[in-house]
N, C-alpha and C positions, 0 to 999 in steps of 0.2 A: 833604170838606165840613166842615160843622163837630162834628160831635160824635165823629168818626173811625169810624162804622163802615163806610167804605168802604174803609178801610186794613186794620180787624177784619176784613170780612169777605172780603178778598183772600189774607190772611193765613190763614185758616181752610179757603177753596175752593183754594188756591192758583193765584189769577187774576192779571191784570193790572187795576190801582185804578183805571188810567185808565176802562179797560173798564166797571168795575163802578160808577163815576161818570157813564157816559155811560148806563148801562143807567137806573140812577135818574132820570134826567133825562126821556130817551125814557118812562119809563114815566110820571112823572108829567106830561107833555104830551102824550102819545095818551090812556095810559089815564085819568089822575086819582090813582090811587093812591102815585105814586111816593113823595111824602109820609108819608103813613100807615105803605107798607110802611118805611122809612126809620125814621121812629120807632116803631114794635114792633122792628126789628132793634135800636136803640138798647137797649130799656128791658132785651131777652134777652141782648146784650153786658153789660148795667151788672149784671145780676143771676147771672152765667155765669161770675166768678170762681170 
């Protein structure tokens, strides 16, 4: 996506990015959230050096 934390956090789980980019998605068009959670993982990557 754009801010990279679905690279980070493939990198970190050791997932597949695809995965963890469809997961976001799915979450925020069933649940609403997918957003939100997306940017709190951004702001705990930016701050996590």
């Amino acid at each position: 996506m754009i801010l990279g934390v679905a690279e980070w956090l493939s990198f970190k789980l050791g997932w597949n990015v695809t995965n963890i980019r469809i997961a976001f998605i799915v979450a925020f068009l069933v649940f609403g959230t997918g957003l939100g959670l997306y940017l709190i993982l951004w702001i705990v990557k930016h701050f996590s050096h």
